[in-house]
C-alpha positions in Angstrom: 35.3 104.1 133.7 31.5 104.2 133.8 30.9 105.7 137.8 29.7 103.1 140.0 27.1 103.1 143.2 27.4 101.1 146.3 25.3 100.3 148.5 28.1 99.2 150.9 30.1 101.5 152.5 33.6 100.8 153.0 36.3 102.6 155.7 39.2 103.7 154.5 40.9 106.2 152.4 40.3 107.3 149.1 43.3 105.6 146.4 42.8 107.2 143.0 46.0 105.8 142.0 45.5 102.4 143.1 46.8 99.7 140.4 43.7 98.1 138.3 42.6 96.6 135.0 38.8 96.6 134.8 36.9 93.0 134.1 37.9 91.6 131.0 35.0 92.2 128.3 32.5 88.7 128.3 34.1 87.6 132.1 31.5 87.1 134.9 34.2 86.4 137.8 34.3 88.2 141.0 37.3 88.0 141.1 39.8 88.3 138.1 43.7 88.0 137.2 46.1 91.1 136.1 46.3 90.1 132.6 50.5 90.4 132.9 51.0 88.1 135.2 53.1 87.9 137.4 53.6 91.3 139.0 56.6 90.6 140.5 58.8 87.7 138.6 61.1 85.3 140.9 64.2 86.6 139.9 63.7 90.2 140.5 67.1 91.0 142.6 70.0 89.4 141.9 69.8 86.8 145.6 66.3 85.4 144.7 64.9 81.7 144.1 61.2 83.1 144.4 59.4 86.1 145.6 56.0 85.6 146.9 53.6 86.4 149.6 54.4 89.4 150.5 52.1 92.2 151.7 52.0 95.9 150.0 50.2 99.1 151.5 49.9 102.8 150.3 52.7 105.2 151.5 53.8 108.5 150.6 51.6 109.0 147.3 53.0 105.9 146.0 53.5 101.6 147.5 55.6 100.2 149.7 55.6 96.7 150.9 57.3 93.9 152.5 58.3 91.3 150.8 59.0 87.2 151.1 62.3 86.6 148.9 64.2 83.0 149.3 67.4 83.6 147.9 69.3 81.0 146.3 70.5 78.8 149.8 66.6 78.0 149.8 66.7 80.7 153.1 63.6 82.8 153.7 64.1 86.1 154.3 61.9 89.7 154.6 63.3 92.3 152.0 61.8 96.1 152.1 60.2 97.6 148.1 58.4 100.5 146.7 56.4 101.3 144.0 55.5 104.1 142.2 51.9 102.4 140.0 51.4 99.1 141.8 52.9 97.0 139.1 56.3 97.8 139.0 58.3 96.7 141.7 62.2 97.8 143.6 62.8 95.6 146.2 65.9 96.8 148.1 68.5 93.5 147.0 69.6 93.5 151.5 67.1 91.7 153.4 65.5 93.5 156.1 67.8 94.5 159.5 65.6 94.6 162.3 66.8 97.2 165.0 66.1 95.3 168.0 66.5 96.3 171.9 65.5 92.6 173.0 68.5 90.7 172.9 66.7 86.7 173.5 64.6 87.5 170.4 67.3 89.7 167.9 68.6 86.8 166.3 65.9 84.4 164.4 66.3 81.6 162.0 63.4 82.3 159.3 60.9 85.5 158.0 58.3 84.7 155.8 55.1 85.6 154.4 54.5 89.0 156.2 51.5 91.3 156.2 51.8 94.8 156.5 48.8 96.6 158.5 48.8 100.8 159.3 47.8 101.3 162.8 47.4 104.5 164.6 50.6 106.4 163.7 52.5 104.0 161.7 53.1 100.7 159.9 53.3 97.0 161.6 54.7 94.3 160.2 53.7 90.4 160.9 55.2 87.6 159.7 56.1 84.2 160.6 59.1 84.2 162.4 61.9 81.2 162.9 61.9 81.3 167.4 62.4 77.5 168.2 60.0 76.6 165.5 57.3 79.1 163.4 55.8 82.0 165.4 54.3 85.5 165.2 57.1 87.8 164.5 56.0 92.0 165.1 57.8 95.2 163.8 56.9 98.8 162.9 58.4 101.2 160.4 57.4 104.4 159.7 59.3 104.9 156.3 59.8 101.2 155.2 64.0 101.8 155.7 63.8 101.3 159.4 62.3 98.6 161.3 62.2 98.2 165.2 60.7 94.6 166.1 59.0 93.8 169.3 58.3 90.7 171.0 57.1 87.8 169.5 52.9 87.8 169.6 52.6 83.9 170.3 54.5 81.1 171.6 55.5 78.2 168.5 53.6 77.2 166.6 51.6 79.6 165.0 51.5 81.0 160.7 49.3 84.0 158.9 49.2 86.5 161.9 47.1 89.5 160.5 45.8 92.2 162.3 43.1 94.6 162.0 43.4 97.6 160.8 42.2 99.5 164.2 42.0 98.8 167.9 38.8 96.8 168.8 37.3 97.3 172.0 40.2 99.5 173.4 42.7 96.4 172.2 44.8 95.5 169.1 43.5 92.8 167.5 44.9 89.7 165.8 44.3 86.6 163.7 46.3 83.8 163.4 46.7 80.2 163.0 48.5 77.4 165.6 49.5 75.1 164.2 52.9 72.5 164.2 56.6 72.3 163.4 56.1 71.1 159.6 54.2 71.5 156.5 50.7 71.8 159.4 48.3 69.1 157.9 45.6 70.9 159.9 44.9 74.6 161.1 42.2 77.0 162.2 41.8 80.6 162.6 41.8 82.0 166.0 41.5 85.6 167.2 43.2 87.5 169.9 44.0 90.9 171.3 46.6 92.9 173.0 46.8 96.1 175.4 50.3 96.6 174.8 51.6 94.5 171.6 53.4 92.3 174.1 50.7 90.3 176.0 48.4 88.6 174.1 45.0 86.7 175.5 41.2 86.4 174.8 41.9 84.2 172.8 38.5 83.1 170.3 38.3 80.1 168.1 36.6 82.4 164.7 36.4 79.5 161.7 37.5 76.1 160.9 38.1 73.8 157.8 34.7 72.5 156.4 34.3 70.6 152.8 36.1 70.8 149.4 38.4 73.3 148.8 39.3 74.3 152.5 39.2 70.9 154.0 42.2 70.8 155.5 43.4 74.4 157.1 42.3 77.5 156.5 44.1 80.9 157.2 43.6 84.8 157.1 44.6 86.5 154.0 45.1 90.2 153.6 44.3 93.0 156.6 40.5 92.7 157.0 38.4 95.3 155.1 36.2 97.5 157.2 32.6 97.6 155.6 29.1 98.3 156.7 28.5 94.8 156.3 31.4 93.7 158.6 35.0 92.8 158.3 35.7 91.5 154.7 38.2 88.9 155.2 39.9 86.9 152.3 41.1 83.8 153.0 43.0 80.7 152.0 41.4 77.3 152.5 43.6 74.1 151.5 42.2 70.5 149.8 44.4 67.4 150.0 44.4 66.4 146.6 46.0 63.1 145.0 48.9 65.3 144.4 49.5 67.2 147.5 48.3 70.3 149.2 45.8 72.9 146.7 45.7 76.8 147.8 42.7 78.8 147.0 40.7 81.5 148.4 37.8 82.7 149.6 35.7 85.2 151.4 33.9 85.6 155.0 32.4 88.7 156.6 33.3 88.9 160.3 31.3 90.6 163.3 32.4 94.1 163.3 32.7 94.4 167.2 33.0 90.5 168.3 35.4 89.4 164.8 35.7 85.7 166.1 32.0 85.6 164.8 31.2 84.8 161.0 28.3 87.1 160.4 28.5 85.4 156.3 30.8 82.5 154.8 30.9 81.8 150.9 30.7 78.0 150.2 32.4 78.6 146.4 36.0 80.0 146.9 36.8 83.0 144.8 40.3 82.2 143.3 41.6 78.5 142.9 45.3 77.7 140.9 44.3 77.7 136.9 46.9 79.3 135.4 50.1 77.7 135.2 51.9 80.8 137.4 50.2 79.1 140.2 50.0 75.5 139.1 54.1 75.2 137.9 56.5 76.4 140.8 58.3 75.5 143.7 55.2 74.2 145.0 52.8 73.4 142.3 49.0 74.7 143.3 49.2 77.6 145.5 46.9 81.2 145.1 48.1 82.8 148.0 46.6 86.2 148.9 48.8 88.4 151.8 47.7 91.8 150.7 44.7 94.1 149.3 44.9 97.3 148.5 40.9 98.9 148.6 40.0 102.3 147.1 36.8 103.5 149.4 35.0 105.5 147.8 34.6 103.2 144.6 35.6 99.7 146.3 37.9 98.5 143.9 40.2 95.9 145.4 43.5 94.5 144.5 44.8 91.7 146.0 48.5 90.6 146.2 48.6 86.9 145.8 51.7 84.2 145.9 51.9 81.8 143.2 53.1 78.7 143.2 55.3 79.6 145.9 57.3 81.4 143.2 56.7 84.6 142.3 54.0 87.5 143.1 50.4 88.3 141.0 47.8 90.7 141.7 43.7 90.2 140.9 41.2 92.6 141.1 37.4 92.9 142.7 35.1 95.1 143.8 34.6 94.8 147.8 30.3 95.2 147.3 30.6 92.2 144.8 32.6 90.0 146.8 29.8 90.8 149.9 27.2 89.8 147.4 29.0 86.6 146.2 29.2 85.9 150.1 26.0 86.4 150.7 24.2 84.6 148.0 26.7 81.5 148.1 26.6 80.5 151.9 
């Protein structure tokens, strides 16, 4: 691989190892599919209908993640996996049993699409959790085996809670989306922050639908990238089609002090469903990022994507040429 030099600098560790295939020869995309899609297929452990947005991070050398898996009652549930490359995944076949000292909030009806974020000293887990309705379930885990959940963030109904990747102004730091009880016909993202991972406030409206392809909701992606530019933050935007709801995302850069400010929005989304992993599923249409995985030094990004609502795919991009993209496509 030719050596590359960025003008944008990037915060983070360095990931030699990190999974990637490099642009395919005569392709101008910013963004561009693992050419073995899938990553992971639906039907990876024995219990599962579908395995999809799920969120992956480095750990120990190697990749661990959690993971969305509806087994075959249609019930969503978190399960734990590791990787040794990236591509190849073993998700552990239990779901997740969260060790839990709060007895009101042990017990929940639902876990899906979680994002995984390392903070301080360890690894916390958000997803959206079954409470009377979709909330803001926490965790943390230090070795992806055991899991200790806290108190829900929000109150129903709220989906896509994503934090950043390092207090901000003293304060953890969220994202999320209200919304309602259903399939939410509408949704913005909103920020907020937290002393103490149990009360959360300051709340900041940060973007909201606009034309096209994110016309009707929009929600956070992956963990925001840290750049000298700002917070990189992939999104997904829906469109109302003829034919029912169309995921695809794009790319913002957020304030890196005040994040409820868009410093840079691209009009163009990056990724839209094309191939038929993400057009043929349980839910026909749906690119789905929850997870990047960003090598520093060099920027190279891969982002963990559901599709279709049915099984797992992974893309690749460099974080300076996303920045650009956003920059000359407001």
């Amino acid at each position: 691989m030719a050596k590359r030099t960025f003008s944008v600098k990037v915060r983070g560790e360095a990931l030699p190892n990190i999974p990637w295939e490099s642009r395919p020869r005569g392709s101008s995309d910013v963004v561009w599919r693992y050419s073995c899609n899938p990553v992971i297929p639906r039907d990876l452990i024995p219990c599962s209908n579908s395995i999809f947005n799920s969120a992956v991070v480095p750990y120990n050398g190697a990749f661990a993640g959690v993971f969305r898996c509806d087994d075959k009652r249609r019930h969503m549930q978190l399960h734990s996996g590791r990787s040794k490359d990236g591509f190849r995944w073993n998700l552990d076949p239990d779901p997740i049993e969260f060790n839990c000292d709060i007895p009101d909030i042990a017990a929940f009806d639902y876990g899906y699409d979680p994002r995984v974020c390392w903070i301080d000293d360890r690894y916390y887990v958000t997803w959206c959790n079954g409470y009377h309705g979709p909330t803001i379930g926490m965790a943390w885990t230090h070795d992806f085996k055991t899991f200790h959940q806290l108190e829900n963030a929000f109150l129903p109904f709220n989906r896509n809670g994503v934090m950043f990747p390092r207090k901000i102004g003293g304060k953890f730091a969220m994202l999320s989306r209200p919304s309602d009880n259903g399939h939410t016909p509408f949704g913005d993202i909103f920020y907020s922050e937290s002393p103490d991972l149990a009360h959360w406030g300051c709340h900041r409206h940060v973007m909201g639908t606009r034309h096209s392809w994110e016309s009707t909701k929009v929600g956070a992606g992956p963990i925001p990238i840290e750049t000298s530019e700002g917070w990189l933050l992939l999104y997904h935007g829906v469109l109302t089609s003829c034919n029912g709801f169309v995921y695809s995302f794009g790319a913002a850069l957020l304030d890196l002090e005040q994040p409820w400010k868009v410093v840079h929005r691209a009009a163009p989304y990056l990724l839209s469903p094309q191939c038929p992993y993400e057009c043929v599923g349980d839910t026909p249409n749906v690119a789905f990022p929850c997870a990047a995985l960003c090598d520093a030094p060099t920027g190279r990004l891969a982002i963990y994507y559901g599709g279709a609502d049915t099984v797992t795919c992974l893309a690749f991009a460099y974080v300076e040429e996303i920045i650009r993209f956003i920059k000359e496509n407001p």
